[in-house]
C-alpha positions in Angstrom: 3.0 227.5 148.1 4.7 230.9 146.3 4.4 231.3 143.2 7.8 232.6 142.8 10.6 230.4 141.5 13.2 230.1 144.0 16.6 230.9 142.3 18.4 230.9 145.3 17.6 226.5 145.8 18.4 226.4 142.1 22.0 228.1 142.4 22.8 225.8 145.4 21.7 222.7 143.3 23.9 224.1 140.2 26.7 224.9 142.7 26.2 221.3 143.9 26.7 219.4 140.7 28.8 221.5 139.3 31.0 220.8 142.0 30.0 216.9 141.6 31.0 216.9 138.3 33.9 219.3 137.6 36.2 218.7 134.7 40.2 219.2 135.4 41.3 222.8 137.0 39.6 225.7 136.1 40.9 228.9 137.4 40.3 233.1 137.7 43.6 235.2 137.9 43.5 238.1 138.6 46.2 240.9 139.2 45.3 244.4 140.8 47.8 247.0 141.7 48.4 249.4 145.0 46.0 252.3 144.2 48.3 255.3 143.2 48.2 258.2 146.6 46.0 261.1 145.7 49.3 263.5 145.9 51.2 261.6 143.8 52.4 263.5 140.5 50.1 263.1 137.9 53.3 262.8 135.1 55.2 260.5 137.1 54.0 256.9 136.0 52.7 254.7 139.1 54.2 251.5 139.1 52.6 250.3 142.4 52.9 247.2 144.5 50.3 244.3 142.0 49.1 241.1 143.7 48.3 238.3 142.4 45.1 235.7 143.1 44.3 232.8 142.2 40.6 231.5 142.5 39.3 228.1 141.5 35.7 227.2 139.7 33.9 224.4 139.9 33.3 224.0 135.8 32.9 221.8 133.1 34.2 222.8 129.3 33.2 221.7 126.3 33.2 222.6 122.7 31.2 225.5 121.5 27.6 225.0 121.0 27.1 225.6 117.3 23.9 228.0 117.6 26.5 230.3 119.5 28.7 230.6 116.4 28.5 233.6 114.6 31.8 234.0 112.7 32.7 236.9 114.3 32.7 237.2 118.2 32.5 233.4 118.3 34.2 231.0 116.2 33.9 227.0 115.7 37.3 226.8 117.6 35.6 228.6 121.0 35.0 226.4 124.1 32.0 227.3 126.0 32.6 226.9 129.8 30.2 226.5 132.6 31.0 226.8 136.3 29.0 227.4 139.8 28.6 231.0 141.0 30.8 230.0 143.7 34.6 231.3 143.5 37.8 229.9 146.2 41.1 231.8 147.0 43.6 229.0 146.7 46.4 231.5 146.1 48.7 234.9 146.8 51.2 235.8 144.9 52.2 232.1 144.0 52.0 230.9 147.8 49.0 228.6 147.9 46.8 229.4 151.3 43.8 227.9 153.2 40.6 227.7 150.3 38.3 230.8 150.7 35.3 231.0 149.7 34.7 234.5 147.6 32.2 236.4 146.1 31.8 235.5 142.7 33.0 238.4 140.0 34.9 236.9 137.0 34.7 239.2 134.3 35.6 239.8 130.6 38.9 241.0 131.9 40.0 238.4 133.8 42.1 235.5 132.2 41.0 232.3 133.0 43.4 228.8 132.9 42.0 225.4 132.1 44.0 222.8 132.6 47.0 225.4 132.9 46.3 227.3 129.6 45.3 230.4 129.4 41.8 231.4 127.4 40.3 234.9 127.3 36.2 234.9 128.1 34.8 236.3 124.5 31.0 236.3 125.6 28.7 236.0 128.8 26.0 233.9 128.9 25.0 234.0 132.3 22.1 231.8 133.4 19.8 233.9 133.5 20.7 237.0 131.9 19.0 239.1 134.5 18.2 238.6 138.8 19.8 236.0 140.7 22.2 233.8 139.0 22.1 230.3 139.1 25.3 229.3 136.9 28.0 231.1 134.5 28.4 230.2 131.0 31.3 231.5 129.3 32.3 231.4 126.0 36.4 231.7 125.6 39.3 231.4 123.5 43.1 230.5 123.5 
C-alpha cells in the first residue's frame, strides 16, 4: 500500500456527493469577447463579437462560517459556497445545449447565480490550498 494520499479517489467521492446533495441552481457565467486582429488600430476601441456561457455546479450554500469573518473582506452577511471540481455547459448565448462536461476554472472574476441571483466570489478557499483539488469553497456576496 502507497503511502501517498490519493486526491484523485477523494475528488471523485466529493464530486459524488456533492452532486448527491446539491442545493437549488448554482451557476458560472461567463462572457468573453472576439479577440481584437493584431492590425487593428490601437485608438479605435474594439467592440468585438462577446459570448455568453453558462456552466452549472454541483454546490451546496450556506451561511458564512463565523471563523471566516473578518469585518473586512468577509462580513456576517457572506454565504460560503461549496461545489465539486466538476463544471457543465448547459448554455450559449441564452440557447440551452446538450450538458458538457468542462474543465473546472471559476475565478474571482466570474459572477456566479444561486438560485438566479447574482453574488460576486470575495475569497477562495479551495480544498486544499495547494496540488490536486478535491472541492471549491467560495466565499461570496450579493
Amino acid at each position: 500500500m502507497s503511502d501517498r494520499f490519493d486526491y484523485a479517489r477523494m475528488q471523485a467521492t466529493a464530486t459524488r456527493l456533492l452532486g448527491r446533495f446539491k442545493q437549488g441552481r448554482v451557476t458560472v457565467i461567463r462572457t468573453t469577447q472576439a479577440e481584437k486582429p493584431d492590425d487593428w488600430p490601437t485608438w479605435q476601441p474594439w467592440e468585438g463579437e462577446t459570448t455568453t456561457n453558462v456552466y452549472e455546479l454541483d454546490a451546496v450554500v450556506k451561511g458564512v462560517s463565523a471563523k471566516l469573518v473578518d469585518g473586512d473582506a468577509v462580513v456576517a452577511t457572506d454565504l460560503e459556497l461549496t461545489c465539486s471540481h466538476k463544471m457543465v455547459l448547459v448554455e450559449v448565448d441564452g440557447v440551452a445545449v446538450t450538458p458538457a462536461p468542462v474543465a473546472f476554472d471559476a475565478t474571482l472574476l466570474d459572477t456566479l447565480n444561486i438560485d438566479g441571483r447574482p453574488v460576486t466570489i470575495v475569497r477562495d478557499l479551495t480544498v486544499p490550498a495547494a496540488g490536486m483539488p478535491v472541492a471549491h469553497r467560495y466565499v461570496v456576496r450579493a
